[in-house]
C-alpha positions as CSV (number, residue, x, y, z in Angstrom):
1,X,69.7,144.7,87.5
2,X,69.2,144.6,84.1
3,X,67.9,141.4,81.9
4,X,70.9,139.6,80.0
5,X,68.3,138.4,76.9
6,X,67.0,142.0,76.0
7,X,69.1,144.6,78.7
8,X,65.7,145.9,80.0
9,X,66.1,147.1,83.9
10,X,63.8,145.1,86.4
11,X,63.4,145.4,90.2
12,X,62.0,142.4,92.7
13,X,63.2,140.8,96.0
14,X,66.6,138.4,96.2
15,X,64.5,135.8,97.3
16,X,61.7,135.4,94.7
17,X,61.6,134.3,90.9
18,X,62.0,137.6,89.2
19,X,60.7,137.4,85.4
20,X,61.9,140.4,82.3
21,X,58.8,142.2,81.9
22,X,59.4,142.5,78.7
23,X,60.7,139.2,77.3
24,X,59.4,136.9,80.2
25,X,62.9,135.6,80.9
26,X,63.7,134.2,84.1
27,X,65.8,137.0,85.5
28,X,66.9,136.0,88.9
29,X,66.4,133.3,91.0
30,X,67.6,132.5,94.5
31,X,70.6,130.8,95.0
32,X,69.9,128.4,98.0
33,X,66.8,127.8,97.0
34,X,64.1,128.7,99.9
35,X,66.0,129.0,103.2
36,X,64.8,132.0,104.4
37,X,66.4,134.0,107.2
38,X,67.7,130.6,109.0
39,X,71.6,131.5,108.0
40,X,71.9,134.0,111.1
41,X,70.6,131.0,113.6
42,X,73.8,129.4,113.5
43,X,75.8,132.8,114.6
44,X,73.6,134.1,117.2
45,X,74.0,132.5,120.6
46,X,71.9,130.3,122.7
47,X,72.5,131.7,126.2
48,X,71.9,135.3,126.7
49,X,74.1,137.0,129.8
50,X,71.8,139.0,132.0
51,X,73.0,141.7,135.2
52,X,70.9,141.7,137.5
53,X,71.6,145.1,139.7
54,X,70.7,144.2,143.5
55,X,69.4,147.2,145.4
């Protein structure tokens, strides 16, 4: 992205503070605060089917 105070591009992670380089301006910062990779717990389920081939 680039910085909205002084247009210089910056790079960093979607889940960290990210500060300009250049004019020390907070960037970025996550949205839901620091929730990790929880969001996909919900979706994946619980009970997993397995076959079981008999021979």
């Amino acid at each position: 992205g680039s910085c909205p105070a002084c247009k210089r591009r910056f790079m960093g992670y979607k889940n960290q503070i990210i500060q300009c380089t250049n004019c020390r301006a907070v960037v970025w910062q996550p949205r839901d605060g620091f929730s990790g990779g929880r969001q996909n717990s919900t979706s994946s389920p619980d009970i997993i089917d397995i076959e079981i081939e008999e021979k």
